[in-house]
PyMOL commands that place a pseudoatom at each C-alpha (Angstrom):
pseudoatom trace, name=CA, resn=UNK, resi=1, chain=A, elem=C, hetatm=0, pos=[0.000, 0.000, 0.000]
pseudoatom trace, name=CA, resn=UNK, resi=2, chain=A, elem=C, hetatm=0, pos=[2.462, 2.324, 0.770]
pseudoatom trace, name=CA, resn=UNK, resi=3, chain=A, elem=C, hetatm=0, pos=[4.336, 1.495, -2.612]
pseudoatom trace, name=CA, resn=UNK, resi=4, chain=A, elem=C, hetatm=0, pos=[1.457, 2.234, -4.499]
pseudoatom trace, name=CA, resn=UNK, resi=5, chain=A, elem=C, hetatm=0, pos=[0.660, 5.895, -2.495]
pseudoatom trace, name=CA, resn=UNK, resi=6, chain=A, elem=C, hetatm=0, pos=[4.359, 6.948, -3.792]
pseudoatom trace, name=CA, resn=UNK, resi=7, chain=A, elem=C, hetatm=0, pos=[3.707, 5.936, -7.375]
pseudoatom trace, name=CA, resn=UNK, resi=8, chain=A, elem=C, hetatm=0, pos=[0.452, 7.663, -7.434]
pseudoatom trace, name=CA, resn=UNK, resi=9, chain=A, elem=C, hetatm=0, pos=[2.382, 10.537, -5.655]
pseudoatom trace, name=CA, resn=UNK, resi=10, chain=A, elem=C, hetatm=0, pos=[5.315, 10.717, -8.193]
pseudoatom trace, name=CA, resn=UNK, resi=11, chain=A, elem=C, hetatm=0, pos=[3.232, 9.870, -11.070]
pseudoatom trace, name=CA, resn=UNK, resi=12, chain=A, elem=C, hetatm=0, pos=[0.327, 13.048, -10.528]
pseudoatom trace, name=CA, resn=UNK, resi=13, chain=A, elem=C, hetatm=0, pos=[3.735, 15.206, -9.809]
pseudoatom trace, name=CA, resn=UNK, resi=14, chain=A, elem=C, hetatm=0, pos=[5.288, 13.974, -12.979]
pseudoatom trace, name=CA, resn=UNK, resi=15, chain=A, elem=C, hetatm=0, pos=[1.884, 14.789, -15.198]
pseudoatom trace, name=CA, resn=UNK, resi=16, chain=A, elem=C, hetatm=0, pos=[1.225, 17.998, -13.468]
pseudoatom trace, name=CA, resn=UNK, resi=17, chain=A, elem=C, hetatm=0, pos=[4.849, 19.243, -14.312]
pseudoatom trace, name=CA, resn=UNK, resi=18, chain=A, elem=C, hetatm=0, pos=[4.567, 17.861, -18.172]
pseudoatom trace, name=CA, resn=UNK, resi=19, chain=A, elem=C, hetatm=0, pos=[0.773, 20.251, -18.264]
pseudoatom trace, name=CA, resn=UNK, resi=20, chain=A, elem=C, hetatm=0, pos=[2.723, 23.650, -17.497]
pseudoatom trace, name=CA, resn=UNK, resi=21, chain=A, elem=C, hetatm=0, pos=[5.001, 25.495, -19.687]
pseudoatom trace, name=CA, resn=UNK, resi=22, chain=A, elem=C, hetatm=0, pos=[8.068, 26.737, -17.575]
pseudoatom trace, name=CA, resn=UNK, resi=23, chain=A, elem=C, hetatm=0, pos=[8.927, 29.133, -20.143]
pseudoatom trace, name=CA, resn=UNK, resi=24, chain=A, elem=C, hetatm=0, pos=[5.513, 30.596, -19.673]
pseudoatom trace, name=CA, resn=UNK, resi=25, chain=A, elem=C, hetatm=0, pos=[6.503, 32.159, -16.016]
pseudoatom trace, name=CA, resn=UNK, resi=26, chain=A, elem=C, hetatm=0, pos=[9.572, 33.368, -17.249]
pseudoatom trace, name=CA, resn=UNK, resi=27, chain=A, elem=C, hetatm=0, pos=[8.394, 36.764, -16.527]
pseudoatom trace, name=CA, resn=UNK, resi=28, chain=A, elem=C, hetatm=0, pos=[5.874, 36.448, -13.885]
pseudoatom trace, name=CA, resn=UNK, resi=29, chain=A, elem=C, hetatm=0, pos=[5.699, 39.946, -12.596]
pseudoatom trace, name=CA, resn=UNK, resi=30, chain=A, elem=C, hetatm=0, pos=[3.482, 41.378, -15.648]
pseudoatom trace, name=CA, resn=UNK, resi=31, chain=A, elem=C, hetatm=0, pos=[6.686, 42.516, -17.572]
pseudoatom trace, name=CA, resn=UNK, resi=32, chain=A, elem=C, hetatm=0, pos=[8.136, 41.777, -20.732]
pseudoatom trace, name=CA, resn=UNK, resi=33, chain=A, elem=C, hetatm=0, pos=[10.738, 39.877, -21.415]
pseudoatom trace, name=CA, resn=UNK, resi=34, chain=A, elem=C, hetatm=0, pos=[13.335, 41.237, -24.230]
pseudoatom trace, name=CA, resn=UNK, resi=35, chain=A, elem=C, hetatm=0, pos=[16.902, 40.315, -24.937]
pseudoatom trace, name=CA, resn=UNK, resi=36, chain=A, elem=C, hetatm=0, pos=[19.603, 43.120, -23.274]
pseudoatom trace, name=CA, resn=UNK, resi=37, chain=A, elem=C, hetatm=0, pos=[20.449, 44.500, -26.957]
pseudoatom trace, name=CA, resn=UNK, resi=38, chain=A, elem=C, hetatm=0, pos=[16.401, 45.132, -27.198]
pseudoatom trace, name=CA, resn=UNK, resi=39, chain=A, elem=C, hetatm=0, pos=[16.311, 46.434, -23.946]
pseudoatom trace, name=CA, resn=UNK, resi=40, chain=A, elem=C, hetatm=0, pos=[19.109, 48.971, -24.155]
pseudoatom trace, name=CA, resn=UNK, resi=41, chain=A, elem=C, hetatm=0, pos=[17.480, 50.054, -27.459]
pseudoatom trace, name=CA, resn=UNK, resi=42, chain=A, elem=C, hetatm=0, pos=[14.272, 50.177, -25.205]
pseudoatom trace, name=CA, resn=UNK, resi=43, chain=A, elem=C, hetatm=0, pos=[15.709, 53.340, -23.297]
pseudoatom trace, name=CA, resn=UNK, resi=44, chain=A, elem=C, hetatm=0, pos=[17.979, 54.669, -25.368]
pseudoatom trace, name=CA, resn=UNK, resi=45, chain=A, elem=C, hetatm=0, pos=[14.342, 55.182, -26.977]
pseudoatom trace, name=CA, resn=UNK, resi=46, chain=A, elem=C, hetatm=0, pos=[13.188, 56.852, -24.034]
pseudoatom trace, name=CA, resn=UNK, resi=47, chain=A, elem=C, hetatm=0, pos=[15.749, 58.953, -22.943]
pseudoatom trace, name=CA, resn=UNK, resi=48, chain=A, elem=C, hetatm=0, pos=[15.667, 60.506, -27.217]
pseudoatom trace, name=CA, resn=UNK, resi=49, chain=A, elem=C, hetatm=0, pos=[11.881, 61.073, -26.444]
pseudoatom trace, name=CA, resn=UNK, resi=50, chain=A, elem=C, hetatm=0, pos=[13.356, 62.835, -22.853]
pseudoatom trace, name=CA, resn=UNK, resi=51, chain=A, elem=C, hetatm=0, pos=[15.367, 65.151, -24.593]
pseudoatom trace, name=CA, resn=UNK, resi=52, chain=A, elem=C, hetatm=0, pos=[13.238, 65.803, -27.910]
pseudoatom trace, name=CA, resn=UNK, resi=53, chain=A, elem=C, hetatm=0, pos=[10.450, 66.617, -25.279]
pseudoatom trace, name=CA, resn=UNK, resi=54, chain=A, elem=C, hetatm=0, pos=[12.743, 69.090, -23.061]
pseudoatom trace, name=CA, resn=UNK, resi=55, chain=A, elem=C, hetatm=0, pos=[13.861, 70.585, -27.225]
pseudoatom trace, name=CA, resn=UNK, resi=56, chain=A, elem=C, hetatm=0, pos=[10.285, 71.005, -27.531]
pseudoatom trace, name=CA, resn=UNK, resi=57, chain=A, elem=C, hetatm=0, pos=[9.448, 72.949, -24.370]
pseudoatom trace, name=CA, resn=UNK, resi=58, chain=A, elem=C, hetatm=0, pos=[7.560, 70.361, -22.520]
pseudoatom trace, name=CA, resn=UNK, resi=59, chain=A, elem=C, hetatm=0, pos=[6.583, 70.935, -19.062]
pseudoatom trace, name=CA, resn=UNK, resi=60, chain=A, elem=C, hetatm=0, pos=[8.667, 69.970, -15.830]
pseudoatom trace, name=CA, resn=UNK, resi=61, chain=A, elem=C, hetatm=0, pos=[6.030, 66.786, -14.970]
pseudoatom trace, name=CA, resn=UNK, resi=62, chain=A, elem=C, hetatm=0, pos=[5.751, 65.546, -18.211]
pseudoatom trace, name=CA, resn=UNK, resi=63, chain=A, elem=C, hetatm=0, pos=[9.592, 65.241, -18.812]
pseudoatom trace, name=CA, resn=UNK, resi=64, chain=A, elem=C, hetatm=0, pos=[10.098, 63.906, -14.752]
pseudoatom trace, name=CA, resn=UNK, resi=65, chain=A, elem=C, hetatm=0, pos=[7.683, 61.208, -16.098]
pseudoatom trace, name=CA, resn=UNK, resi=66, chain=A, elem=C, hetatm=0, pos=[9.776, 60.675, -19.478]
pseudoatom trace, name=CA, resn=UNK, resi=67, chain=A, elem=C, hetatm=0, pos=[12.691, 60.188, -17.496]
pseudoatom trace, name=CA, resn=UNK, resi=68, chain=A, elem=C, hetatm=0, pos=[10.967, 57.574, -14.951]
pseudoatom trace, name=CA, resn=UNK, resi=69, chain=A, elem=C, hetatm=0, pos=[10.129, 55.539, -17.682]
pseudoatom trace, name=CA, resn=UNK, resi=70, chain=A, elem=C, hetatm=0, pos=[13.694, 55.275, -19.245]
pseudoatom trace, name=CA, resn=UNK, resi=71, chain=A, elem=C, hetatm=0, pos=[14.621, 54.317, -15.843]
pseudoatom trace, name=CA, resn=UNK, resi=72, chain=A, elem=C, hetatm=0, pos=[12.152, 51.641, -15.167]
pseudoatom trace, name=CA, resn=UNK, resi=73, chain=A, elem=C, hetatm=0, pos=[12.808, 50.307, -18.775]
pseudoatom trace, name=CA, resn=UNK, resi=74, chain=A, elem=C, hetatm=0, pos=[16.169, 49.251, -17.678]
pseudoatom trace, name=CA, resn=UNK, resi=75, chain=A, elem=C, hetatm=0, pos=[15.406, 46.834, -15.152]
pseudoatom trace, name=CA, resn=UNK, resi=76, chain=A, elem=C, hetatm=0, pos=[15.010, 45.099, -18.491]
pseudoatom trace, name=CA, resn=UNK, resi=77, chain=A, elem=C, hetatm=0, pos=[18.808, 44.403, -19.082]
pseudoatom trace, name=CA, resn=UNK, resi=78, chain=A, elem=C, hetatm=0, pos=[18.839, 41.022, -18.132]
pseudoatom trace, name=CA, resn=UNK, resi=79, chain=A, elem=C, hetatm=0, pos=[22.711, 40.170, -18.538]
pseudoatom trace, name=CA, resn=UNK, resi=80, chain=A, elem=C, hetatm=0, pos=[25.767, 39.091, -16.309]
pseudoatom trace, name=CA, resn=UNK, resi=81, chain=A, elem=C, hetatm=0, pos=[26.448, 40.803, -13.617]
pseudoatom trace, name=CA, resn=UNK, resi=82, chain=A, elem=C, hetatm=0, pos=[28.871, 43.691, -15.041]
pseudoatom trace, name=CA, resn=UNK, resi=83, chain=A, elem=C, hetatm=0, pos=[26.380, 44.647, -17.621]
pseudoatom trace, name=CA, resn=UNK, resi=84, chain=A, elem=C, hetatm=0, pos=[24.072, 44.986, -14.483]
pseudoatom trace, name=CA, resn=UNK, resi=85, chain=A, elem=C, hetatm=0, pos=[26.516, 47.060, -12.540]
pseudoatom trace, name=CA, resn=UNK, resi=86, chain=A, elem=C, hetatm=0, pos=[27.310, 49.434, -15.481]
pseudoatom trace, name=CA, resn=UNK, resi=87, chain=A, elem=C, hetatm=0, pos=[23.570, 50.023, -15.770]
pseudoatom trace, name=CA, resn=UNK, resi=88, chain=A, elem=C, hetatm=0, pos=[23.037, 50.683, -12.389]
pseudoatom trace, name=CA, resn=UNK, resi=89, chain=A, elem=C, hetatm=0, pos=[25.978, 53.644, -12.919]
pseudoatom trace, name=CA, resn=UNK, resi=90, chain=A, elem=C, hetatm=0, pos=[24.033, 54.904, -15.967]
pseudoatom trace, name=CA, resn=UNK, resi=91, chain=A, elem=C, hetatm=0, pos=[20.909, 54.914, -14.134]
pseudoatom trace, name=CA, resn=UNK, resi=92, chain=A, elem=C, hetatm=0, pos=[22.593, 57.311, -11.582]
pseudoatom trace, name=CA, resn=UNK, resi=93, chain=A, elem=C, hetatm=0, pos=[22.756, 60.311, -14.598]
pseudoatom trace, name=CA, resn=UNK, resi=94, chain=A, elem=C, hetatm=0, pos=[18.730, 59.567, -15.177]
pseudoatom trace, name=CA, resn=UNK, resi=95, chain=A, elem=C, hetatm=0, pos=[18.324, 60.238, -11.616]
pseudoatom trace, name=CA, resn=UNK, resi=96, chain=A, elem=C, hetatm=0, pos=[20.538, 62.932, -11.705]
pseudoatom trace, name=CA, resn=UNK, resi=97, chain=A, elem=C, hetatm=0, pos=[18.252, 64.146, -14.477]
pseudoatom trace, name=CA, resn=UNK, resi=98, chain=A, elem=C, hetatm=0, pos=[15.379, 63.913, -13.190]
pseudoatom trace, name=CA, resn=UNK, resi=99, chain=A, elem=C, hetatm=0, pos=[16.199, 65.673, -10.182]
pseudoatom trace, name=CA, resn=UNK, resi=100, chain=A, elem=C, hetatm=0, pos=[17.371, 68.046, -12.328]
pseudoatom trace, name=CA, resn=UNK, resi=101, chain=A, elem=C, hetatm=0, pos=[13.893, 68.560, -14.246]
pseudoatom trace, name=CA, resn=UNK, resi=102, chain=A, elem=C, hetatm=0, pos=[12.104, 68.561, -11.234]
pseudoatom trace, name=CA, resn=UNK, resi=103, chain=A, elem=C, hetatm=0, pos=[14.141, 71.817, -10.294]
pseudoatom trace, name=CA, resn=UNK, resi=104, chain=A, elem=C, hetatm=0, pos=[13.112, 73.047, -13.548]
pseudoatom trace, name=CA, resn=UNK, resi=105, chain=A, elem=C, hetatm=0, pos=[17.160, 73.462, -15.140]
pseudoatom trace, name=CA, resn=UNK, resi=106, chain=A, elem=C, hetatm=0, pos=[16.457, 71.731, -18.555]
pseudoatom trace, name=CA, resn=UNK, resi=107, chain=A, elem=C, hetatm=0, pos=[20.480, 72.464, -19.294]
pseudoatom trace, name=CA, resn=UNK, resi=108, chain=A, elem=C, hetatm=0, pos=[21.188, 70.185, -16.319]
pseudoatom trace, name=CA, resn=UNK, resi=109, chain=A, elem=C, hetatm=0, pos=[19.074, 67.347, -17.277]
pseudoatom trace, name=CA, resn=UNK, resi=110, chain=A, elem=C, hetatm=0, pos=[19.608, 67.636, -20.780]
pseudoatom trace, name=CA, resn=UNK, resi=111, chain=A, elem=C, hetatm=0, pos=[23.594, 67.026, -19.938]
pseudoatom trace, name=CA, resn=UNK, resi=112, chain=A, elem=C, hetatm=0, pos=[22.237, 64.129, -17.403]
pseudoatom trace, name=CA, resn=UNK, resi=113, chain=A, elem=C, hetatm=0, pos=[21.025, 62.537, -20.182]
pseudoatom trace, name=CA, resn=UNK, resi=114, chain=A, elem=C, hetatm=0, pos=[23.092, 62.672, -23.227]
pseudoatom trace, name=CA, resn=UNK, resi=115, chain=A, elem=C, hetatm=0, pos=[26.063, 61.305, -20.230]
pseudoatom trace, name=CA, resn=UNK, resi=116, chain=A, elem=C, hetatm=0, pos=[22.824, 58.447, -19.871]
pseudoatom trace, name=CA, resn=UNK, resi=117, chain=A, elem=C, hetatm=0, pos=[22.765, 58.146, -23.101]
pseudoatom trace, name=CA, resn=UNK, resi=118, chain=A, elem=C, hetatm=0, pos=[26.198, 57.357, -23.842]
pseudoatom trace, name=CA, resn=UNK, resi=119, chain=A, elem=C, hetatm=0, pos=[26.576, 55.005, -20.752]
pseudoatom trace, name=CA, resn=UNK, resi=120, chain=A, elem=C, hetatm=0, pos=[24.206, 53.208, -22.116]
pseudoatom trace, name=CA, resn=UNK, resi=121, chain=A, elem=C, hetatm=0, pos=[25.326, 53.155, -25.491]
pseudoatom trace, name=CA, resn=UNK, resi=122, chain=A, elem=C, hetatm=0, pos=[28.388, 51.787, -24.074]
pseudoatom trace, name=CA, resn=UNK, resi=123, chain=A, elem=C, hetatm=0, pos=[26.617, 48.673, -22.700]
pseudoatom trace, name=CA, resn=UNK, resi=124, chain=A, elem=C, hetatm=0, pos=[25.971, 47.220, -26.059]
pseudoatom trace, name=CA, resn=UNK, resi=125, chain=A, elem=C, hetatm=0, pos=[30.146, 46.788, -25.867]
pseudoatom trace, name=CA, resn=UNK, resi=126, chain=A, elem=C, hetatm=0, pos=[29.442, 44.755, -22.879]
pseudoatom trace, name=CA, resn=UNK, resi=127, chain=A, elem=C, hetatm=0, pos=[27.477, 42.700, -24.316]
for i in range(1, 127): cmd.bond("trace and resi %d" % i, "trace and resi %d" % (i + 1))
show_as sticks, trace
zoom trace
C-alpha cells in the first residue's frame, strides 16, 4: 500500500509538471521579457523622447515622467552581472536628471542625459 501511495504521488507530480510550460513564467511579474540589446534600445528610446520633449518645451512633470520611464525600462537588461553594474551607474545620470527637471534646469538634465545616453550606449560593448 504504501508502494502504491508513492507511485500515485510521483506519477500526478510527474503529469502535473509535463501540463505547465516553464517558459511561460519566465516573466511572472506582468513585464516583458526582451533580450539586453532590445532592452538597451528600449531606453535609449526613451531617454531621445526625454530630450526631444525638453527641445520642444515640454513641461517639468511631463519630462520627470519621461525620465521615470527610461529608468524603469532598464530593469530590463537582463545580462551578467557587469552589464548589471554598469547600468546601475548609468541609471545614476537619469536620476541625476530627473532631479534636475524637477528643479526646472532643462540644461542640467539635458547634460544628465546625453552622459545616460552614452553610458548606455556603451553597454551594447558589454554585451
Amino acid at each position: 500500500m504504501k508502494l502504491l501511495k508513492s507511485a500515485i504521488v510521483a506519477l500526478s507530480l510527474a503529469l502535473s509538471l509535463g501540463t505547465f510550460s516553464t517558459t511561460a513564467v519566465a516573466c511572472e511579474d506582468g513585464r516583458t521579457c526582451f533580450g539586453p540589446e532590445q532592452a538597451i534600445d528600449l531606453v535609449l528610446g526613451r531617454i531621445a523622447e526625454a530630450m526631444k520633449a525638453i527641445d520642444d518645451g515640454e513641461d517639468s512633470a511631463k519630462i520627470q515622467k519621461l525620465i521615470k520611464h527610461a529608468s524603469a525600462a532598464k530593469k530590463e537588461i537582463n545580462a551578467s552581472d557587469i552589464v548589471s553594474r554598469f547600468a546601475a551607474k548609468a541609471n545614476k545620470n537619469l536620476k541625476k536628471a530627473r532631479k534636475a527637471a524637477k528643479s526646472g534646469d532643462m540644461v542640467e538634465a539635458t547634460g544628465h542625459l546625453e552622459a545616460g545616453e552614452k553610458a548606455f550606449e556603451a553597454l551594447k560593448g558589454r554585451l
